[in-house]
GULOSE-950422 format. One record per residue: x, y negated, z negated of N, C-alpha, C in turn; residue in three letters. Coordinates in pm, whole numbers, plus 50000, padded with zeros to 5 digits. Atoms other than C-alpha are relative to their C-alpha. Example, Ala and Ser with C-alpha at 12.3 -4.5 7.8 and 13.67 -1.06 7.14 Angstrom:
# residues 2
500895011950000512305045049220500904988050000ALA/499185011950006513675010649286499234989149927SER/
This chain:
# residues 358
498984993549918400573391051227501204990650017UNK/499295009549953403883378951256500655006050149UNK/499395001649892405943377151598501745000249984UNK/498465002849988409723383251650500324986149937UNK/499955008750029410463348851606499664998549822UNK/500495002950155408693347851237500815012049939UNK/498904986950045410663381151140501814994249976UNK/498355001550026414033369351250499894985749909UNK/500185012850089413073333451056499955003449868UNK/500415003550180411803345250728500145015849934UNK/499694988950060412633380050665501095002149958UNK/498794999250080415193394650431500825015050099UNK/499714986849960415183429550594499515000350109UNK/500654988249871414223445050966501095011350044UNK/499604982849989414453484550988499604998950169UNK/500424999649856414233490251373500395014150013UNK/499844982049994413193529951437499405001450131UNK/500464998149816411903545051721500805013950069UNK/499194988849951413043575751944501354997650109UNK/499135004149926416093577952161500054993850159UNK/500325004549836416763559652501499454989850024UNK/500775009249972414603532352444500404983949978UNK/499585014150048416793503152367500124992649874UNK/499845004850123416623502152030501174995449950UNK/498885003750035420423493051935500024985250030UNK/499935016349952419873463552167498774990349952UNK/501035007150089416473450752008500414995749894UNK/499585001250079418193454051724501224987849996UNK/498705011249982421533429151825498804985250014UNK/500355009549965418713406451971498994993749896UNK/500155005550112416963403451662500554992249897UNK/499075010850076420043394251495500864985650082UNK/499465010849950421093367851731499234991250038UNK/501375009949996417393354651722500454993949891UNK/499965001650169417863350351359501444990650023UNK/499175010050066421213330151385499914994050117UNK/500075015449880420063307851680498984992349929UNK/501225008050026417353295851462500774997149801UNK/499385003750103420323291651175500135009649858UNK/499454992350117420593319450967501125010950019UNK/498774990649978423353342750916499765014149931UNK/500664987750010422053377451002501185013650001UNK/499064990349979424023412450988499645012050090UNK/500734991149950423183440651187500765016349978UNK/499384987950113424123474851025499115012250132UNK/500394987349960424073506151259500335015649910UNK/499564988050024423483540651124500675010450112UNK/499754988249911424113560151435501554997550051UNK/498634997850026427583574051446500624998850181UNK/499625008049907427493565551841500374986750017UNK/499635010650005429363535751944499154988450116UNK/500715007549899425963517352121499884984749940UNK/499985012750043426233489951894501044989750082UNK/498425007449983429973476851982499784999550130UNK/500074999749840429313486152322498974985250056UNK/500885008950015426253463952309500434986549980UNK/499345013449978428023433052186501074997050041UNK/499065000649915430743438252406501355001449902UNK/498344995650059433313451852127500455010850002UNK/499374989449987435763474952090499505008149850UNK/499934985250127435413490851721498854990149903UNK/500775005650080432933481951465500535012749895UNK/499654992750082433933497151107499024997249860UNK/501445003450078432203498350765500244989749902UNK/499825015050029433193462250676499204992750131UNK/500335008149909431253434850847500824993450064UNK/498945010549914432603417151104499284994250052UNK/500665009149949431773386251235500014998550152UNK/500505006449895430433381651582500664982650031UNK/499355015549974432733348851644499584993550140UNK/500655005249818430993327951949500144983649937UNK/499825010149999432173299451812498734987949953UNK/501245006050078429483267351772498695003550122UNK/501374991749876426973293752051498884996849926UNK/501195001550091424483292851768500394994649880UNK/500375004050121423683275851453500365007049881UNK/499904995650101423703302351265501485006749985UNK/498754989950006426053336351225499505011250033UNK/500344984549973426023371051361500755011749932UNK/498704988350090428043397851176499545019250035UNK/500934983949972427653438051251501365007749938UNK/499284986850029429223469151154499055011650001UNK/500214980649956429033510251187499535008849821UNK/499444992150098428233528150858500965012349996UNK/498824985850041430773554150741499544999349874UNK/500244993150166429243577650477501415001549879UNK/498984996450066432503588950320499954982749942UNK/499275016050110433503550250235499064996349953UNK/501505007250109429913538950146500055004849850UNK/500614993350135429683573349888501514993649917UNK/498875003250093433683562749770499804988549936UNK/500275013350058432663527149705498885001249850UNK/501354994850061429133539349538500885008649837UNK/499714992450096431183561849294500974987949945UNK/498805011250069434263532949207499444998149961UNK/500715009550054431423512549137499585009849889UNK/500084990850110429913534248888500745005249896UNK/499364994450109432623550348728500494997349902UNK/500215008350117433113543548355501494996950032UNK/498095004450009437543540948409500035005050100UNK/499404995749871439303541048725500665014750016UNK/500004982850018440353577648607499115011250035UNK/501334992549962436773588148638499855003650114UNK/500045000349813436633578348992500775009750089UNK/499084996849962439713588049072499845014850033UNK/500054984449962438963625448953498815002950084UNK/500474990849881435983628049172500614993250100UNK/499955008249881437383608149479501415015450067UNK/498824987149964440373639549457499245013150008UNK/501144986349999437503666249387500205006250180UNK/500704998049914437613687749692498365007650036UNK/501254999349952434183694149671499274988150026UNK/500105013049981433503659449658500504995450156UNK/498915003949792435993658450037498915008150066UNK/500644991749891433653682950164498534994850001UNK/501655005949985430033669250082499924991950060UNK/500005013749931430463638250146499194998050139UNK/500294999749870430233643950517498835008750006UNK/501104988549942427853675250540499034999549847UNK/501144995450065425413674650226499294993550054UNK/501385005449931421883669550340499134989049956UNK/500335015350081420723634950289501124992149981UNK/499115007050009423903620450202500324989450084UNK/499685012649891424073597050524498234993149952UNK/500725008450050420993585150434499714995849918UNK/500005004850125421013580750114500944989150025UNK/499135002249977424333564350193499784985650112UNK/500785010649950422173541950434499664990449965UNK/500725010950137420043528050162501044995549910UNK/498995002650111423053524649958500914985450102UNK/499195004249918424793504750215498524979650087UNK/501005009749970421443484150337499994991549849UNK/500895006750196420813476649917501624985650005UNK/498635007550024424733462549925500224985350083UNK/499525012549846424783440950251498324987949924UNK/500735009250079421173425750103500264995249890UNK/499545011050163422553413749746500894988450048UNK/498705005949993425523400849946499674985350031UNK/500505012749922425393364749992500524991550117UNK/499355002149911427123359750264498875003350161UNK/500475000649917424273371250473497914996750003UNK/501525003249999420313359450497498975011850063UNK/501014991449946418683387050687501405012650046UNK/498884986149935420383425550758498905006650089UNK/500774995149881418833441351059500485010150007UNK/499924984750036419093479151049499595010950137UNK/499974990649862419413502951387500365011449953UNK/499824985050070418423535151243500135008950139UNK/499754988049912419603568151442499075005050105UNK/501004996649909417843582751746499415017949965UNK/500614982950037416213614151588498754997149920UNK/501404996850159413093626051362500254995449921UNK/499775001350106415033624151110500334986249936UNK/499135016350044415823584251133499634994549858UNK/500535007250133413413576250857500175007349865UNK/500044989850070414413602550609500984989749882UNK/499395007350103416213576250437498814989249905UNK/500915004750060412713562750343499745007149835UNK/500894991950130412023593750082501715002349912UNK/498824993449984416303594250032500244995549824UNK/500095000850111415703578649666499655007649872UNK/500974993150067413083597849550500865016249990UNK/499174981749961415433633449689501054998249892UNK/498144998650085418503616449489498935001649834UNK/500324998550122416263614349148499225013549996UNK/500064985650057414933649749190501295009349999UNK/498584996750056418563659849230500655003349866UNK/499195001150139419573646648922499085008349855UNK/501044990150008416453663148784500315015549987UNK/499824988750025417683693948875500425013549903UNK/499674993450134417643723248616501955001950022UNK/498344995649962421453736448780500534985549981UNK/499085013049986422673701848848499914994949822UNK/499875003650121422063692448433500575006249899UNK/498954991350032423253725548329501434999050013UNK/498225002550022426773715648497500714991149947UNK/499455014550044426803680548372499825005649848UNK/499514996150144426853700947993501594991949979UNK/498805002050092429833682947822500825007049965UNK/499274986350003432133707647789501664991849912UNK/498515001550022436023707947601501245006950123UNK/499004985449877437193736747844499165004650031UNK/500814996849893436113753548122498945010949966UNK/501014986250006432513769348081499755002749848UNK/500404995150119433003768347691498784999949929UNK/501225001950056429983750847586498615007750113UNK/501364999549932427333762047854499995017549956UNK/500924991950060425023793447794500665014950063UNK/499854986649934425653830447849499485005350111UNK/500744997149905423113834448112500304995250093UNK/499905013549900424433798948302500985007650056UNK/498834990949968428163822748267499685008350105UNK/500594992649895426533851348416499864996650106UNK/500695006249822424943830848705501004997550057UNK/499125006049929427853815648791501355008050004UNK/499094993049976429863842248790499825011250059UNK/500634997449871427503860849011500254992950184UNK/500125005049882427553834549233501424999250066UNK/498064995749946431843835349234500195009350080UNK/499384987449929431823868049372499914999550133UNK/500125001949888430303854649665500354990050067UNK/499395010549955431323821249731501864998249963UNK/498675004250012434843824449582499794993049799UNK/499895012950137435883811549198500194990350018UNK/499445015849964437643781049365498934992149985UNK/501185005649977434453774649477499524991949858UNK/501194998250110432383776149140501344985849919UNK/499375005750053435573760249006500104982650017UNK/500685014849918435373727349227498584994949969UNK/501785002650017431593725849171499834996649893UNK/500265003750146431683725748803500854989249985UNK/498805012150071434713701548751499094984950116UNK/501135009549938432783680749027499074994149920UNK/501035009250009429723675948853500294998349859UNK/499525005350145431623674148505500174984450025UNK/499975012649967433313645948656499294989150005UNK/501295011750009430063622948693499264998949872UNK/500305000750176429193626948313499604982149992UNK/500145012349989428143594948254499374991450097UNK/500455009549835427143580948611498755003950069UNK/501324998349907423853596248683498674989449996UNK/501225013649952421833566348582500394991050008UNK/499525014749882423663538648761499545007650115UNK/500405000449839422523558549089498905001649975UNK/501764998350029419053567248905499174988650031UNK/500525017549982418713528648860500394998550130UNK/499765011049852420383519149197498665006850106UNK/500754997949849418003543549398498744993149936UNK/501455004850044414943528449184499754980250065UNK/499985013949943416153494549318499425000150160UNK/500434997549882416253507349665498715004550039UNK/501254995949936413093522749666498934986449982UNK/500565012450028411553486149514500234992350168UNK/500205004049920413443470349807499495001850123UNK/500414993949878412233491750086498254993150026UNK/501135000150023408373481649960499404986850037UNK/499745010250046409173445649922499154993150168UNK/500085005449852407843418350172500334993450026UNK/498975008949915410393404950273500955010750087UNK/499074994449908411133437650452499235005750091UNK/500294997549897410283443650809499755014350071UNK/499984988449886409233474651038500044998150161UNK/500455003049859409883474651375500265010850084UNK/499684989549908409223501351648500484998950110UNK/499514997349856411113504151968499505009750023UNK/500284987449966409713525552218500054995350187UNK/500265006649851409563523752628498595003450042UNK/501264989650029406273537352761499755010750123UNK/499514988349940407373570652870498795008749923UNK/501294990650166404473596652716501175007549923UNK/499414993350085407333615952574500664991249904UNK/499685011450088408733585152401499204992449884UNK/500955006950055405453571952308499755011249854UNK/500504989750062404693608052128500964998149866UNK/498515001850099408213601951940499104989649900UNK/500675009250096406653569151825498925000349933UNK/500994997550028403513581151735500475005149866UNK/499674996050120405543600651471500224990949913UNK/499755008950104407463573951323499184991649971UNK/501145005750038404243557351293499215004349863UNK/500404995950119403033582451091500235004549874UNK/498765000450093406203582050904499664994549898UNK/500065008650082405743550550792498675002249931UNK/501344999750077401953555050701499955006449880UNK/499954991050102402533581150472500934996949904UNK/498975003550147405423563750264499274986549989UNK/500515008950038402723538050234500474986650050UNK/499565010049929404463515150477499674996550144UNK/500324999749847403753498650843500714994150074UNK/499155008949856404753488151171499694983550008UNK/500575012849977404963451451182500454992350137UNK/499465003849842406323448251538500065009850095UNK/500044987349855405843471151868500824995150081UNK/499285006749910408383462752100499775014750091UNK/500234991149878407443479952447501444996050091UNK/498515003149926411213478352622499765006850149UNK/499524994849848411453482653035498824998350039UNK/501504998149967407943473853103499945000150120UNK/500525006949832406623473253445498814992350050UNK/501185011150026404813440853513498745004950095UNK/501434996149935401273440753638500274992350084UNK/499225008749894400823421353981498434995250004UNK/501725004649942396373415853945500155010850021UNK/500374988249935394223439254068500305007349926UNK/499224987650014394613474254045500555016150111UNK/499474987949903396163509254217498884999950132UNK/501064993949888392923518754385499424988250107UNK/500245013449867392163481154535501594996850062UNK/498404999849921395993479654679499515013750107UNK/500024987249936395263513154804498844993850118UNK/500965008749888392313502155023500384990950081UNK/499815009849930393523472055122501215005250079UNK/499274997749923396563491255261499675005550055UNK/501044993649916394313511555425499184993950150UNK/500855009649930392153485655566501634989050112UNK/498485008649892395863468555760500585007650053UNK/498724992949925397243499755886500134995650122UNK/499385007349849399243494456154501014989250023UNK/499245008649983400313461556031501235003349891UNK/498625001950054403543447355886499464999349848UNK/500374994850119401263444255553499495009949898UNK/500314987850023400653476555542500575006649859UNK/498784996150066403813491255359499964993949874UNK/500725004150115403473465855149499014995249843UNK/500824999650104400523468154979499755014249925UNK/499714985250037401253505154961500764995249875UNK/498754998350108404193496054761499514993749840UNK/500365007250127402313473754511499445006349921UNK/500594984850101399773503154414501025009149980UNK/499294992150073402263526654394500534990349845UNK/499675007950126403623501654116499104994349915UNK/501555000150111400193492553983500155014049952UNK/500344983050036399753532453944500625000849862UNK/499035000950104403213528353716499284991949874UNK/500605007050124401663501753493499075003849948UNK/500654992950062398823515953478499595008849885UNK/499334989650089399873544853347500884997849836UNK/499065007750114402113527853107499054994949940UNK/500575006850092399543509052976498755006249942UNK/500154990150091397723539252868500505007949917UNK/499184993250110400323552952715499944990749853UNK/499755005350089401043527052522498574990249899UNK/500945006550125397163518552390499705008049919UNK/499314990750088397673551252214500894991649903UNK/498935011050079400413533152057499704989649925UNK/500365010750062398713500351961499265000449928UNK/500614997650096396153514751804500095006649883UNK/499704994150115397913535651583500924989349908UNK/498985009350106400073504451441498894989249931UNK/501115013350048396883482051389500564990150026UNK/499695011549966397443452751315501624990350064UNK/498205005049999401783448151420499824993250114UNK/500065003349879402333425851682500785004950113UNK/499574989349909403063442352004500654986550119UNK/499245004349931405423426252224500755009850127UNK/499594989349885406643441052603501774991950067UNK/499315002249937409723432952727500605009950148UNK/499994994649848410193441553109501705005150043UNK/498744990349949413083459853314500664987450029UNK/499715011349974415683433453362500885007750129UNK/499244992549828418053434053710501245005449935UNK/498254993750025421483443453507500065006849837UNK/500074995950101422193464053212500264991749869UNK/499025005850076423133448552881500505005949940UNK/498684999650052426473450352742501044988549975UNK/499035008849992427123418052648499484987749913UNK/500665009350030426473388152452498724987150103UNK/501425007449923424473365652687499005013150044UNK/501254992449983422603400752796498754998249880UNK/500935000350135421413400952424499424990250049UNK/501025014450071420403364252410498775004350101UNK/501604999749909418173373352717499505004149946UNK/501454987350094416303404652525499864988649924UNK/500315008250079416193373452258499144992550004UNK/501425008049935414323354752454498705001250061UNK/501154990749979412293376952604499005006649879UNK/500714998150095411013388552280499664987149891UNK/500455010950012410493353352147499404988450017UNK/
């Protein structure tokens, strides 16, 4: 088992998932500012298109260039973060690829190309992995720390390789990439037909955009065939981390229970539990507080010991929720970090969660 501490030291990658509310953005900062107090120079890459990151290290904008965390000689190492933005990840993703800056060019003007971008399904995550694969080659940073989205869907960038090579796969999608001189000349009478079925209802523009679209990528489907075959290698790799955030709310816990079984099923695990907001134990338990406040009524320790079972009761509770939880990660090490007195929004808040989980 390793421990926070051994993660932010010797890992290349930590994914940090988990359901919403639970502090994950900030686990995530304090991972990366573990990692460059102990001298390495970590990045921390949010998918979620809320601004809890920036808020978190007390900035104003985070964009989809890294930026450095400047604290001067605070730590040893380096901190660096940024926001993904799909649109610039997929524009970069295609430059790179394209055989002449012409190529690019015509899909980067495609408006069907302006419109996917943002709304096809998968595309931000794919766009994820594309963006995680980039910041890991880069050498500028030793470890990228990854604050995936607060939904179901956070891990969907796990299977987002495997979706892009049945894509390309696709009977329609190989049909449009036909080679053509002019529009529609070479492809089949039947393909005509179809797609001139499908005009009547979507519009020719439509059909028109769509085909010159996936003409346009002629050439470029196995540079992303190979890049997602890379990504799915690095996802596997061990030098890359899982870590769950969760608080121990039962409706939170239930969340985590999923992405548990997320990971199980893409043949991957939790190698860290982080329990965020805990409520400490005090000895004892509910039902001996309870008695003993029983046994003083009257006095000034009365109230008191009331108040402690009621807050045993809390832990309690909590700490059934969460052996549900421990047992479904096996062996990850499970770590609690407790309710602190002030929110964080700030660099020294982080270093505390830092320390607290180290």
């Amino acid at each position: 088992m390793s421990g926070p501490a051994e993660l932010a030291g010797g890992k290349a990658v930590i994914i940090c998932c988990g359901p919403g509310g639970v502090g994950k953005t900030t686990t995530a900062a304090a991972l990366g500012i573990a990692a460059a107090q102990l001298g390495r120079r970590a990045c921390v890459v949010t998918i979620d298109p809320a601004r809890r990151l920036a808020d978190a290290l007390g900035l104003g904008e985070l964009s989809n260039e890294p930026r450095r965390i400047d604290e001067g000689d605070r730590w040893p190492g380096e901190l660096w973060a940024l926001m993904l933005d799909t649109s610039s990840t997929f524009d970069s993703l295609v430059t790179r690829h394209a055989a002449t800056p012409e190529q690019a060019q015509g899909i980067l003007s495609n408006r069907l190309y302006r419109n996917i971008t943002g709304a096809l399904s998968g595309t931000q995550e794919y766009m994820a992995m594309e963006k995680l694969y980039e910041l890991h080659a880069d050498d500028r940073f030793d470890l990228v720390v990854v604050d995936t989205p607060p939904s179901r869907n956070a891990l969907d960038f796990l299977d987002a390789p495997r979706r892009l090579g049945r894509f390309l796969d696709n009977r329609v999608f190989r049909i449009l990439m036909t080679p053509t001189r002019a529009y529609l000349r070479a492809v089949s009478v039947a393909t005509q037909t179809f797609l001139r079925t499908v005009s009547k209802v979507v519009g020719a523009d439509v059909i028109a955009d769509a085909v010159a679209f996936f003409r346009a990528f002629e050439g470029m489907e196995q540079g992303f065939r190979d890049r997602a075959e890379k990504v799915r290698a690095l996802l596997t790799a061990e030098t890359v981390a899982f870590t769950l955030v969760v608080s121990a709310r039962r409706d939170a816990v239930a969340e985590a229970l999923f992405f548990a079984d997320r990971l199980d099923e893409s043949g991957l695990s939790v190698d860290l539990l982080v329990v965020n907001r805990a409520h400490p134990g005090f000895g004892g338990t509910a039902a001996a507080d309870r008695a003993r406040a029983a046994s003083l009524a009257g006095t000034a320790l009365a109230p008191l010991y009331a108040n402690r079972a009621d807050l045993a009761e809390v832990a309690e509770r909590e700490a059934a929720h969460i052996a549900r939880l421990t047992a479904a990660v096996g062996e990850a090490t499970v770590v609690r970090v407790p309710f602190l007195a002030d929110d964080v929004h700030d660099i020294p808040g982080i270093e505390a969660i830092a320390a607290l989980l180290c």
